[in-house]
C-alpha positions in Angstrom: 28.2 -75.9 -25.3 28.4 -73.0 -27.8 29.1 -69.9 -25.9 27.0 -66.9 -25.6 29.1 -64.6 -27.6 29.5 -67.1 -30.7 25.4 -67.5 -30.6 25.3 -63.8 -30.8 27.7 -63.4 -33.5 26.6 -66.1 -35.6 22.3 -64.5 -34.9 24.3 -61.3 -36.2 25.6 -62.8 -39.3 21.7 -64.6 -39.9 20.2 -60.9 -40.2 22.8 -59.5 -42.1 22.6 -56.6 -43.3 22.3 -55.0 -40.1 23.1 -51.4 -39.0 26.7 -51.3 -37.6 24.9 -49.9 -33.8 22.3 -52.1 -33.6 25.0 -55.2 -34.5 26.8 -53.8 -31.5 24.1 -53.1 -29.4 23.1 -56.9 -29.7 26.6 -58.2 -28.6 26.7 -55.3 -25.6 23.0 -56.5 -24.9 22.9 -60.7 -25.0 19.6 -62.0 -25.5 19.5 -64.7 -22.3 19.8 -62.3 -19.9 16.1 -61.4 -20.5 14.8 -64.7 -21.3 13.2 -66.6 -18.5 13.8 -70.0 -17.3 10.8 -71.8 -18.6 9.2 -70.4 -22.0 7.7 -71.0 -25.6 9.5 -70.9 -28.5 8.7 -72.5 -32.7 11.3 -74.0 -34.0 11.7 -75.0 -36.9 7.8 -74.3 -38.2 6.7 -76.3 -35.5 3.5 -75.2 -33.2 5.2 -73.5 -29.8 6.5 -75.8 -26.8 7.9 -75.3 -23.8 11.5 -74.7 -23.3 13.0 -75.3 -20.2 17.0 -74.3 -19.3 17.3 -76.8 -16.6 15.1 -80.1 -18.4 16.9 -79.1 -22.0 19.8 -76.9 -22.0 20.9 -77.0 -25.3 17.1 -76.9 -27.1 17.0 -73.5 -24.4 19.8 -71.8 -26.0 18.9 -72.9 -29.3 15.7 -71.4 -29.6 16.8 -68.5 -27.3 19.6 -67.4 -29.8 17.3 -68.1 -32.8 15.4 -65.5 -35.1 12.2 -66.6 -33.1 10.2 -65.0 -30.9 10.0 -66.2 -27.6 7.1 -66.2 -25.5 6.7 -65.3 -22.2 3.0 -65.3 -21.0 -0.2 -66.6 -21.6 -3.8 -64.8 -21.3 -2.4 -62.0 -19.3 -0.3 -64.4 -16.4 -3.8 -66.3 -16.0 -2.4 -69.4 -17.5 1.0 -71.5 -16.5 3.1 -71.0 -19.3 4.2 -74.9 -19.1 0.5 -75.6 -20.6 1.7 -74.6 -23.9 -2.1 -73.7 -24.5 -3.9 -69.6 -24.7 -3.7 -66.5 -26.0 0.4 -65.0 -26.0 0.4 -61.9 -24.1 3.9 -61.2 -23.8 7.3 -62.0 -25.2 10.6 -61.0 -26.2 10.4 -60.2 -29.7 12.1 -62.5 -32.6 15.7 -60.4 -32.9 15.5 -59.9 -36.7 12.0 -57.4 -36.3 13.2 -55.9 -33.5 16.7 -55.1 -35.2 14.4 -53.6 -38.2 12.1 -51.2 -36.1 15.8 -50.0 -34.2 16.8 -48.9 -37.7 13.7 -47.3 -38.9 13.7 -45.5 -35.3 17.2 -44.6 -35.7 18.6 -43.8 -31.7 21.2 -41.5 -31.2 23.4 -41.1 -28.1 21.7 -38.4 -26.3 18.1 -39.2 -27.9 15.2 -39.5 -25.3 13.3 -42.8 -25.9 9.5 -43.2 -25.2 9.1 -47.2 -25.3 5.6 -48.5 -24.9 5.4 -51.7 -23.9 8.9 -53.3 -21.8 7.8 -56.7 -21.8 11.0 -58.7 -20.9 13.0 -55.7 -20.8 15.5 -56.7 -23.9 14.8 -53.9 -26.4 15.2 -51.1 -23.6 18.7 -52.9 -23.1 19.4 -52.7 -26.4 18.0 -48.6 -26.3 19.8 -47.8 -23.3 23.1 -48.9 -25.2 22.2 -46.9 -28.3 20.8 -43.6 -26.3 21.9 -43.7 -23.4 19.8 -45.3 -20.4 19.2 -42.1 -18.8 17.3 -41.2 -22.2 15.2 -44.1 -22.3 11.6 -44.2 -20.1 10.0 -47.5 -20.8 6.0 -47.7 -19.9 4.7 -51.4 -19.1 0.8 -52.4 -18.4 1.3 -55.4 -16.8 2.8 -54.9 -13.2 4.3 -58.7 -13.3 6.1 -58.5 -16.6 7.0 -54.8 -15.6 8.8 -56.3 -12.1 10.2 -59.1 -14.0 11.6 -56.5 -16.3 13.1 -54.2 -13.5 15.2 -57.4 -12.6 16.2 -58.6 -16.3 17.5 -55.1 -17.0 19.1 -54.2 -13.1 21.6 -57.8 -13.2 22.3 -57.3 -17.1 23.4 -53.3 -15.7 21.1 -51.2 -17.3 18.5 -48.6 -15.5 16.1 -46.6 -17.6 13.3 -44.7 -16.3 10.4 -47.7 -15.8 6.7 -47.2 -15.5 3.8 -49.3 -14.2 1.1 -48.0 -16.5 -1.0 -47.6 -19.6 1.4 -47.2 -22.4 -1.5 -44.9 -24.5 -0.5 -42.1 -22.1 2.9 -41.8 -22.4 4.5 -39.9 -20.0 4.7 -36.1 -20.4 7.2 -35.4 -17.3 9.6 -37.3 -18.9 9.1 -35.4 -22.7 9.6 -34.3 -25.3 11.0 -37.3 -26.4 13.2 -37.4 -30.2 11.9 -41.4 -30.6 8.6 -43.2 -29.7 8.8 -46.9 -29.8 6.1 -49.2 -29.4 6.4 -52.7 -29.3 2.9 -54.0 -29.2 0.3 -53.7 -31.7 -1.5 -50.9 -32.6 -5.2 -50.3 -34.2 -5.2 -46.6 -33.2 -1.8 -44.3 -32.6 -2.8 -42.4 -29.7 -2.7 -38.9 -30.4 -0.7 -38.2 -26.5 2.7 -39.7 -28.0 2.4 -37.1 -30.6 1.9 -34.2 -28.6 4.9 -35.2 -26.3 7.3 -35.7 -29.1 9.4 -32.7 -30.4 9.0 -31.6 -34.4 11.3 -33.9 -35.9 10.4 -36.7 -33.8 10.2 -40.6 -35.0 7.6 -42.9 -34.3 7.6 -46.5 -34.8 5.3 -48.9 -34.5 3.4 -52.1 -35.7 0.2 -50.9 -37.1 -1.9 -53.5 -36.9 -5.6 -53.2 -38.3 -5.8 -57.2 -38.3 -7.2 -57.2 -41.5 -4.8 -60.5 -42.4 -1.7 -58.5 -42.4 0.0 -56.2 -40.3 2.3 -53.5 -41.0 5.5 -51.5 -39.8 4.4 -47.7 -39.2 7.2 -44.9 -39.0 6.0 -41.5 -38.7 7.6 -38.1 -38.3 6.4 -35.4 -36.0 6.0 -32.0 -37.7 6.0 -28.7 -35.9 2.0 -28.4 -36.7 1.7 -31.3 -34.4 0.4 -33.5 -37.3 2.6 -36.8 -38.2 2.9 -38.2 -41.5 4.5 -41.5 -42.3 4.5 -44.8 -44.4 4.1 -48.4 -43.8 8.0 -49.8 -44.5 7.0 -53.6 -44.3 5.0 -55.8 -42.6 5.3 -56.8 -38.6 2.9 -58.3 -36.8 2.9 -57.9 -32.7 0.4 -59.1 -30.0 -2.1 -56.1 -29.5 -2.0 -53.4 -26.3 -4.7 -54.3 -24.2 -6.5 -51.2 -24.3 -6.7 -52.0 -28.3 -7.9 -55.5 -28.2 -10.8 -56.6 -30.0 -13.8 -57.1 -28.4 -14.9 -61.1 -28.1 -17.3 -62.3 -30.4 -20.2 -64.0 -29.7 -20.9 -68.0 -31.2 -23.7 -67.8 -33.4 -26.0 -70.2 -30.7 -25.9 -66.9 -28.5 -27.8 -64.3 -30.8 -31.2 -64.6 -32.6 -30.3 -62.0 -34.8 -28.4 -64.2 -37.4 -28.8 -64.2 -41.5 -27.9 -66.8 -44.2 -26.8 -65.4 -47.2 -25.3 -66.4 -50.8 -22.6 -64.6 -52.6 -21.2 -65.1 -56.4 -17.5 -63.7 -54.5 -14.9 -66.6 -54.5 -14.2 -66.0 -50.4 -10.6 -67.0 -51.4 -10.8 -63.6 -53.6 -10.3 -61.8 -49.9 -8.3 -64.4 -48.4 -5.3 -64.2 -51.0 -5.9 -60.9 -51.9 -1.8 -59.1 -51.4 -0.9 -56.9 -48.4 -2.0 -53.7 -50.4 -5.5 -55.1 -50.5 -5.8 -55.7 -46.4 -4.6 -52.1 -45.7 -7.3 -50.7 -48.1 -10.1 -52.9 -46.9 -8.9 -52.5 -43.3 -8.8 -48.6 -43.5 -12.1 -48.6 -45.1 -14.3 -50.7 -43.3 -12.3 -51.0 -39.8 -13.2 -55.0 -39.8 -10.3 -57.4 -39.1 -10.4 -61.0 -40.5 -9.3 -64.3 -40.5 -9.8 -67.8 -42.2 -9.2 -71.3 -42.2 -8.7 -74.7 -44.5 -9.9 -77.1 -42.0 -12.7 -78.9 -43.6 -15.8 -79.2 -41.5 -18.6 -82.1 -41.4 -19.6 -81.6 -45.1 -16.2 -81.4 -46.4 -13.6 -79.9 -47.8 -14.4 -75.6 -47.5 -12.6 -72.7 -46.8 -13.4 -70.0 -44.4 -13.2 -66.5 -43.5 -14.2 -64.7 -41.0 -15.2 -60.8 -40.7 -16.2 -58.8 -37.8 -16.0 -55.4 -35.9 -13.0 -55.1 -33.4 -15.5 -53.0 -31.2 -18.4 -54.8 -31.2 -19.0 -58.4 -30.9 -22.6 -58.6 -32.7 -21.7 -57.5 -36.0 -19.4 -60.4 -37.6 -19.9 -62.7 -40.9 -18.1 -66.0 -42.2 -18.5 -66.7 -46.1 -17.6 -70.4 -47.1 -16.0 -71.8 -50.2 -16.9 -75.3 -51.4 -15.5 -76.4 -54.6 -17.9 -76.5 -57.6 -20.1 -74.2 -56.2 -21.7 -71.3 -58.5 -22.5 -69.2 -55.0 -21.3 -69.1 -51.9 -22.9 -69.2 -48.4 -22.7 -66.4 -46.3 -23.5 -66.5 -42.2 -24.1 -63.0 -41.2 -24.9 -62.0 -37.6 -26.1 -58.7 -36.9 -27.6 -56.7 -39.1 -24.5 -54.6 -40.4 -23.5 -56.3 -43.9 -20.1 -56.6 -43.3 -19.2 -59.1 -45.9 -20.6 -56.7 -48.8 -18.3 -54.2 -47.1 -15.1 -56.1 -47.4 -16.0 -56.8 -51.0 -16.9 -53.3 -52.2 -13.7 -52.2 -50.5 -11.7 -55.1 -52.0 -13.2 -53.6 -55.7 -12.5 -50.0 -54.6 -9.1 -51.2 -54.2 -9.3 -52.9 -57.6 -10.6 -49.9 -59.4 -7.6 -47.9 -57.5 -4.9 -50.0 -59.6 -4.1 -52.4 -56.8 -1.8 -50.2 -55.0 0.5 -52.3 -53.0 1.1 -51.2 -49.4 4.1 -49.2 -50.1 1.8 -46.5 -52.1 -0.2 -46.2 -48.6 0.8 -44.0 -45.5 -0.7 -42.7 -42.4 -1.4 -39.0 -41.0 -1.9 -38.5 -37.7 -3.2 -35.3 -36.2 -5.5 -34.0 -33.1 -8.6 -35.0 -34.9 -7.6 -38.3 -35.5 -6.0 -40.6 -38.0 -6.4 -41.5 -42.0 -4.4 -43.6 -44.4 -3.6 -42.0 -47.8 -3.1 -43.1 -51.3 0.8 -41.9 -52.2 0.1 -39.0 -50.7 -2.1 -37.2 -47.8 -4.0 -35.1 -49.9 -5.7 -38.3 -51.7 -6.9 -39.7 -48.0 -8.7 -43.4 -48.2 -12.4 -43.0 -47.7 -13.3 -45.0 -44.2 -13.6 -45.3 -40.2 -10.5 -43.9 -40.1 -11.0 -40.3 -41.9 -13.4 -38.0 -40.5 -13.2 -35.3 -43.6 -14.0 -35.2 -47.6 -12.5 -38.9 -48.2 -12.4 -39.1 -51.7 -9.1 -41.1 -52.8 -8.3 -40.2 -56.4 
């Protein structure tokens, strides 16, 4: 069997270039120590299966030592993870996004760490070789993955500062910190990770409006207490629970339902670039989603629209080939498809910016993206002042 050290190196060599620290910090910290047992893992494209150290060695440490993410639990520990079959509510992260948000964070020795979310424990390893583990205070939600975590990171020899908690509260006894570091997706940056980081502080995290795409966020803390920062590339992480959308209804449960037509291909939104999701998700706050599987008429295409924060107000608009309009199923009575499509030709009329042009401000009064700079803010949910992108 291929040892531990050659899967490392050769995991190194796939995500070349990599930062010289972080390179070492992956062979100080070796990934198995903080995988469990029995898991899921895609390899290879294919949907996620279980795989299991004792029934399958070789296919463990394959996938284990792979640019993959691995995952951990399902629907919050409610569901046996051999099931293969929920929602993924914890893993340790595919190696090659984690190595990414190290260097945008950029750890010194001596730098004190604010992690939100521990999850298996592998990127406070990897911290605790970079800073220092008596710099690093990890928070963890769920108090299973958080004990599971306190072992992982006890036999591999590392002991940062662990908390049981919510992860949007930081922790102010153990700030100001020089790095925040969230790995868990993030609608909203709570404003408590800026006011216990120092001016000159780093904040990473994946921003993750679920309009489509989702987004790497670094932002830099200034002495005003307002943050300012871009979106570097694109990372997508499963949500913190206290930023989760809210479930939406089936369209049998609600009499308050419309059908409506619309000249708009659907599959104008749907392939519309990155730069396009981060406009329409600023300005309307809807997420989406869609789907080729044909239904009972067909061949159709379908996406879906609704409000993170309230399960009433959600639309799907269907494409069917040869067809001059397209239906629309709208319930509630807020017209959220004619949002996303007047935000989509806002966008247009913008130059179709990609997402590099955006960034992100973050101050006691809440949030905004901007258009290349934060004196052209994005008019939306987000912004609560004059909003007028130019």
């Amino acid at each position: 069997m291929i040892s531990a050290l050659n899967r490392t190196e050769a995991l190194i060599r796939e995500l070349a270039p990599l930062d010289r620290r972080i390179a070492d910090a992956m062979r100080a910290v070796p990934r198995h120590l903080f995988v469990p047992p029995v898991a899921l893992a895609s390899l290879d494209g294919e949907d996620a299966r279980v795989i299991d150290r004792e029934a399958d060695p070789e296919d463990w440490w394959d996938a284990v030592y792979a640019d993959i993410p691995v995952i951990t639990q399902l629907d919050d520990g409610a569901t046996d993870i051999r099931t293969a079959s929920g929602n993924s509510t914890s893993s340790c992260s595919a190696p090659g996004i984690v190595a990414r948000f190290l260097e945008l964070l950029d750890p010194e020795p001596g730098t004190r760490v604010l992690e939100i979310g521990t999850g298996t424990g592998w990127t406070a390893a990897l911290l605790c070789h970079l800073a220092g583990e008596t710099n690093v205070t990890s928070v963890e939600v769920d108090p299973v993955v958080a004990e599971q975590a306190a072992k992982n990171l006890s036999e591999a020899g590392f002991q940062p500062h662990l908390i049981v908690g919510d992860g949007a509260q930081g922790c102010p006894a153990r700030g100001p910190f020089d790095r925040v570091h969230v790995t868990c997706g993030i609608r909203t940056v709570p404003y408590t990770w800026i006011e216990q980081a120092r001016p000159g502080a780093v904040l990473v995290a994946p921003y993750s409006p679920r309009f489509k795409t989702d987004f790497q966020l670094r932002l830099v803390v200034t002495p005003s207490g307002v943050a300012h920062g871009r979106f570097p590339d694109l990372a997508s992480y499963m949500m913190m629970r206290s930023q989760r959308s809210v479930p939406g209804r089936q369209p049998g449960e609600t009499e308050n339902k419309h059908h409506l037509t619309t000249r708009i291909d659907p599959r104008t939104i749907t392939c519309a670039p990155a730069g396009a999701d981060l406009a329409i998700g600023a300005i309307t706050g809807l997420t989406a989603h869609d789907s080729d599987e044909p239904d009972e008429d067909g061949e159709c295409h379908r996406i879906w629209v609704s409000d993170p924060r309230d399960p009433d107000a959600w639309a799907v608009a269907i494409w069917r080939p040869d067809s001059d309009e397209y239906q629309v199923f709208q319930v509630g009575d807020r017209p959220v498809w004619e949002e996303v499509t007047d935000a989509y030709f806002r966008w247009v009329g913008w130059g179709e910016p990609d997402y590099d042009r955006f960034g992100m401000t973050v101050s006691p009064e809440g949030q905004c993206v901007w258009l290349d700079r934060p004196e052209h803010p994005v008019p939306g949910l987000s912004f609560t002042g004059d909003s007028s992108a130019q």
